[in-house]
C-alpha positions in Angstrom: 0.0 0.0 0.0 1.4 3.3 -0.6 2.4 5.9 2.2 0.5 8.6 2.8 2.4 12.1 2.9 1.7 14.7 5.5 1.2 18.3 4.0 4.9 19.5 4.5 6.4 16.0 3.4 9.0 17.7 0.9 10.2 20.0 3.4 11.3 17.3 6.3 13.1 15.7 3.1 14.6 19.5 2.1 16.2 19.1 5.7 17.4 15.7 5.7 15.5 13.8 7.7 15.4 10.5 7.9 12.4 9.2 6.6 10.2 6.1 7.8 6.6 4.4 7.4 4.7 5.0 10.4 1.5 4.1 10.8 0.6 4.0 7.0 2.7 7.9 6.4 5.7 8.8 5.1 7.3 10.3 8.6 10.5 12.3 9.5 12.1 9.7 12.6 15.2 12.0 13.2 17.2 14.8 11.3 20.6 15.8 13.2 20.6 12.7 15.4 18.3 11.1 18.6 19.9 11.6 21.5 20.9 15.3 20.1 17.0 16.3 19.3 15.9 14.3 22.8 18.4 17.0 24.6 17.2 19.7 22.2 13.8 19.2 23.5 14.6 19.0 27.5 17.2 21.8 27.5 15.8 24.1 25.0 12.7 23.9 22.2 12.6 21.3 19.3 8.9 21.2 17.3 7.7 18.0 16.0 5.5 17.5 12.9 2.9 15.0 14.0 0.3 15.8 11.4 -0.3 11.9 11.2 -2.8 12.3 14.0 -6.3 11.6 13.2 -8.8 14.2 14.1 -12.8 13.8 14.6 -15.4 16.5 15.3 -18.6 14.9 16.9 -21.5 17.4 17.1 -25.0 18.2 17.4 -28.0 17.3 20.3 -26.3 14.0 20.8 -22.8 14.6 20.6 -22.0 14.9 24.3 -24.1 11.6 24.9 -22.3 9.7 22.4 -18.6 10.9 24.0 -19.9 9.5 27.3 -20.8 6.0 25.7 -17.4 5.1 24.1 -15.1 7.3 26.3 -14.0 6.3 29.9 -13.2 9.6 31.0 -16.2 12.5 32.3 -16.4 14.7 29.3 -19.6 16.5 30.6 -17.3 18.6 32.9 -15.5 19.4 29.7 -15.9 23.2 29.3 -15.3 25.1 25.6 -11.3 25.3 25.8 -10.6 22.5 27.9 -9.4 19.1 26.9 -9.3 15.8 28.6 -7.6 12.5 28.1 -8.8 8.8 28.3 -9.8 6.1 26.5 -12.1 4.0 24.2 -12.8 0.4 26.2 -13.7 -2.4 23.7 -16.7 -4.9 24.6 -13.5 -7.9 26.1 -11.6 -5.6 28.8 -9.1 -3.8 26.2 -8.6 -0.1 24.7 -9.5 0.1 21.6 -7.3 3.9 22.0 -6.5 6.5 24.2 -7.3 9.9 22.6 -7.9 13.9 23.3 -11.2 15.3 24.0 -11.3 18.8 23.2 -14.7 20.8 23.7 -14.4 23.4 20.8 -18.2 24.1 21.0 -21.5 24.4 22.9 -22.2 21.1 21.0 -18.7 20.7 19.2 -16.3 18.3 20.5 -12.7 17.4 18.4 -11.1 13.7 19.2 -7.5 13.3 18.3 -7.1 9.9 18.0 -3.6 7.5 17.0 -2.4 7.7 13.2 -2.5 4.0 13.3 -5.9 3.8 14.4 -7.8 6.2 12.9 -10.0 3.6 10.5 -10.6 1.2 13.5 -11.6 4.3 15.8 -14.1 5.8 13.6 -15.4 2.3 12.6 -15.9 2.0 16.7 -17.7 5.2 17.1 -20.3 4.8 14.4 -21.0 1.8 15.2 -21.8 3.1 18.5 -23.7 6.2 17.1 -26.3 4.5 15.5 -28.2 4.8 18.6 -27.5 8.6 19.1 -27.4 10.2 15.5 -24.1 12.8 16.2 -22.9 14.0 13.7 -19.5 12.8 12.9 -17.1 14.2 10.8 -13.2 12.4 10.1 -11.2 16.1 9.6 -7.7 13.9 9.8 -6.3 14.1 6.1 -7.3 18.5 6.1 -5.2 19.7 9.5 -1.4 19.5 9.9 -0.3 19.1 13.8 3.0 20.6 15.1 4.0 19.9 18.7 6.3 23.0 19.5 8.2 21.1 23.0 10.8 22.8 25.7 11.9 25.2 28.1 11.8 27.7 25.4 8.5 26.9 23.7 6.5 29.5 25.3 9.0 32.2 24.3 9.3 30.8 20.8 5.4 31.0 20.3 4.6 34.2 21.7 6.4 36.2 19.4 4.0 34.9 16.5 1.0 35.9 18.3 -0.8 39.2 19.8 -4.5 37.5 20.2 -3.2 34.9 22.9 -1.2 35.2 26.2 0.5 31.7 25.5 1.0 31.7 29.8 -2.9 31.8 30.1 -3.4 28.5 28.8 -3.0 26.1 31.8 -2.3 21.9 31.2 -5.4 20.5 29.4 -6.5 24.0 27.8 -6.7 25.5 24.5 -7.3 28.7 22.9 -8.8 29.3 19.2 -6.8 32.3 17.8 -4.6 34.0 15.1 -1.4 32.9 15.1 1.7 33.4 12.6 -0.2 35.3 10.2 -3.0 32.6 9.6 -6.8 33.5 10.8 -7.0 31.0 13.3 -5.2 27.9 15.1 -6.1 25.9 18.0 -3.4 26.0 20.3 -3.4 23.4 22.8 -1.3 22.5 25.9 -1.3 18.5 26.1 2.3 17.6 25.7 3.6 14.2 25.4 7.4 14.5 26.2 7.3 16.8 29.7 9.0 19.2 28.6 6.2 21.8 28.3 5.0 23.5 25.4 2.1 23.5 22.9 0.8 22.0 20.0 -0.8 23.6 17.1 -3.7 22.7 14.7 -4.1 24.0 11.7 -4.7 23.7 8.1 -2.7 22.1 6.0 -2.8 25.4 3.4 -1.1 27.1 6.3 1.2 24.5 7.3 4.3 25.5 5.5 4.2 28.8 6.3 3.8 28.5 10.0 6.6 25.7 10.2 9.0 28.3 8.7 8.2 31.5 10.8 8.2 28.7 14.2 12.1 28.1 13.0 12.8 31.6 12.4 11.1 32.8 15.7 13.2 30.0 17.7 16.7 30.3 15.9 17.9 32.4 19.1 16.8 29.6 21.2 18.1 27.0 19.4 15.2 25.7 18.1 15.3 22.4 16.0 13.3 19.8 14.4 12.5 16.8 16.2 11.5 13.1 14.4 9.7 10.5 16.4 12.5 8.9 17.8 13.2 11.5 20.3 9.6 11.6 20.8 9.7 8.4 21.5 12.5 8.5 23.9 11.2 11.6 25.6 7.7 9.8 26.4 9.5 7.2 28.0 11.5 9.4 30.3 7.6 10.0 31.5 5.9 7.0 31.1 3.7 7.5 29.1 2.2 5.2 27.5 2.0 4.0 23.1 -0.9 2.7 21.6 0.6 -0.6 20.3 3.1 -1.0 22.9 2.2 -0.7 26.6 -1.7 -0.5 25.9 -3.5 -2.6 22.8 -7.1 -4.3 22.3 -6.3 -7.1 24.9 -4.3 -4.4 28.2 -6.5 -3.4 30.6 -6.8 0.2 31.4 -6.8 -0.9 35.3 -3.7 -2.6 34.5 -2.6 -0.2 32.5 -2.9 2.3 35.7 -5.3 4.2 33.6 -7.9 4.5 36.4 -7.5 8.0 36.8 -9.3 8.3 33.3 -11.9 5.9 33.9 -15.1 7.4 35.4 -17.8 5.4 37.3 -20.2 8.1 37.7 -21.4 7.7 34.1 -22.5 4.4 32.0 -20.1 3.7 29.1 -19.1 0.7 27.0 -17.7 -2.4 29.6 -18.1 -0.5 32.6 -19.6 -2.9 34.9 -16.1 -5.5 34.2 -13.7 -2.3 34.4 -15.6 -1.5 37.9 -15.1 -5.0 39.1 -11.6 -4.9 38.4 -10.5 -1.7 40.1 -12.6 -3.3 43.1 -11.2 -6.9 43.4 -7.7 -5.9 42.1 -5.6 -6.7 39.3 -3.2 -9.8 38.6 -0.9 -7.6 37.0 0.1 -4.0 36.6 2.3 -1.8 34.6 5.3 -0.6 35.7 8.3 1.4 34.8 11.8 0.6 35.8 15.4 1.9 35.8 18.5 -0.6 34.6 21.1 -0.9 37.0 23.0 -3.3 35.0 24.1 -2.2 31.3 22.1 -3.2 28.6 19.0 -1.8 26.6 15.4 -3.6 27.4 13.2 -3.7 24.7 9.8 -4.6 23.7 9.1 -8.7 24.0 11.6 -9.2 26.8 10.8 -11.0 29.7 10.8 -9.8 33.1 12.2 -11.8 35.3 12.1 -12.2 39.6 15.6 -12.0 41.1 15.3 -16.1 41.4 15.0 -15.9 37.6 11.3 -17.1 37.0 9.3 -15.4 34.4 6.8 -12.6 36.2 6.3 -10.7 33.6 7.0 -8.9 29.8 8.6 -5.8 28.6 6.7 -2.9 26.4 8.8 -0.2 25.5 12.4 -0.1 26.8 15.5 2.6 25.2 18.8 3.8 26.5 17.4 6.8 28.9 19.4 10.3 27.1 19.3 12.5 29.9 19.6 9.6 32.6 22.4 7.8 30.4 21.2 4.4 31.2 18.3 1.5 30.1 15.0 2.6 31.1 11.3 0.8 30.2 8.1 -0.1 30.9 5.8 -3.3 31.1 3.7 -5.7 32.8 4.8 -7.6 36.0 2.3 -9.5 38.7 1.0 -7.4 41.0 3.2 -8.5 43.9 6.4 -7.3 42.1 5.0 -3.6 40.9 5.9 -2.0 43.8 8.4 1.1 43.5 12.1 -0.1 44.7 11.0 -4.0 44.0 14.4 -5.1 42.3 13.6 -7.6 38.8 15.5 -9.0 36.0 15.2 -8.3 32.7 16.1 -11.1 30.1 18.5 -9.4 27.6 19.6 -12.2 25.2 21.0 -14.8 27.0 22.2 -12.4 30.0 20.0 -11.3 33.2 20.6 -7.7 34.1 19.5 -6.3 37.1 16.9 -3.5 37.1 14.5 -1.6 39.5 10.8 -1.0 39.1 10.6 3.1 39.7 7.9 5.6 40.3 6.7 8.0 37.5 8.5 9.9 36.1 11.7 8.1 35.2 13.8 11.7 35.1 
């Protein structure tokens, strides 16, 4: 099948990057080098071009009552400019994907869902709608997404905009304004590395022109582009968790620790066996850990007790940039999730020592 291309495809190629598939698109995965964008991004500003997102507007009478069937968290205390995070449940126990809700209207809600699920989530919601009669609308292929990430992002930002005060918008809320010279953006604060910042929606007609003046307004900073290996790395660093990796169709979000996103004050799709679970407890959980021996975990490894019997499977693992050492995440029994529990981790035929860690890893 051939690759989709993101709006400003030629210029990520003008600049070198190396290019990937990802989720079905053509995608920059680093320019200059990983661990030099990961430290661009921690110590400074880097901007991402994730415009392989998927984006949904749900509207209308029934929008709100549609959100609440298929998403675990409470969208009804959504208000216009905030946005929330949680999750689709499937009908068997598993995510179908974790997403952004963002209330853009009286009656107007946007979902940003995974690139690589963007089919399979819409197929899941209209399924569910045909009960409710939302109106539904997939935007994905006509908006561009640039996560602008960093110390510095703020700074970088607020020189291409008089209609916003870029310190106003607090963790979890957007603002709908001008912005580089284009009538209107939705500028968001959700980020996904921890290094603060914002991200930026807008059409793709305006996508090239906003990516340059964003360079030119961070060159004093230092500002560079990022691919998604740093992304990747820097997510880590935080634990947060990738659709494919440490949550699928078959985790559970109470494993998964995603309880804080899962609602019980509302009816929505597998409730009841979600409720039961948080009650009676889990059989496993998902932790994140810290190598104390050399080596790099990865995903598919096997987690390991210190007597060396299998308790457990890696999900994402990398060599930590800022911490200089393995880090990952994954599932492990219950009994062995505790912070400061020391476990193996099977790397090859060796078994290196690591330490399960509170959140987050830096």
């Amino acid at each position: 099948m051939e690759l989709k291309k993101i709006a400003i495809n030629h210029i990520h190629e003008q600049l070198g990057a190396k290019m990937v598939p990802f989720a079905g698109y053509n995608m920059p995965v680093s320019y200059t080098g990983l661990i030099e964008e990961h430290n661009t991004v921690r110590n400074t500003v880097g901007m991402f071009d994730v415009s392989h997102m998927g984006e949904f507007l749900i509207s209308g009478p029934k929008a709100l009552d549609l959100i609440q069937k298929v998403f675990s968290n409470d969208a009804s205390t959504l208000v216009v400019g905030k946005a929330q995070y949680g999750y689709l449940p499937n009908d068997n126990g598993g995510i179908v994907d974790d997403l952004l809700i963002y209330r853009i209207g009286e009656e107007e809600y946007m979902l940003v869902v995974n690139a690589s699920n963007i089919e399979k989530d819409w197929n899941w919601i209209a399924k569910q709608n045909e009960g409710f009669g939302a109106i539904m609308k997939d935007i994905s292929d006509d908006f561009s997404l640039f996560a602008v990430q960093g110390p510095k992002a703020e700074d970088t930002l607020q020189k291409l905009t008089t209609a916003m005060d870029l310190s106003a918008i607090k963790p979890f809320h957007f603002q709908v304004a001008p912005f580089a010279d284009t009538k209107y953006v939705i500028m968001s604060n959700t980020g996904y590395t921890g290094a603060g910042g914002f991200e930026i929606y807008l059409h793709n007609k305006d996508a090239e022109s906003v990516w340059r003046k964003i360079l030119d307004a961070g060159e004093e900073f230092g500002i560079k582009p990022i691919g998604l290996g740093a992304r990747d790395t820097l997510r880590m660093e935080m634990g947060f968790c990738l659709y494919g990796n440490d949550i699928d169709d078959t985790t559970s979000p109470i494993e998964a620790k995603l309880g804080w996103a899962t609602k019980f004050t509302k009816d929505f799709i597998n409730a009841e066996d979600l409720k039961k679970q948080k009650e009676q407890g889990v059989e496993r959980k998902l932790i994140a850990f810290h190598m104390k021996d050399r080596g790099i975990p990865r995903k598919g490894y096997e987690i390991l007790d210190m007597d060396g019997n299998t308790i457990g499977v890696v999900t994402s693992g990398t060599q930590s940039p800022t911490l200089g050492h393995g880090i990952g995440m994954g599932y492990v029994k219950t009994d062995f999730a505790k912070p400061e529990t020391e476990i193996q981790i099977a790397v090859r035929k060796n078994q290196l020592k690591a330490v399960v860690k509170k959140l987050p890893l830096i």
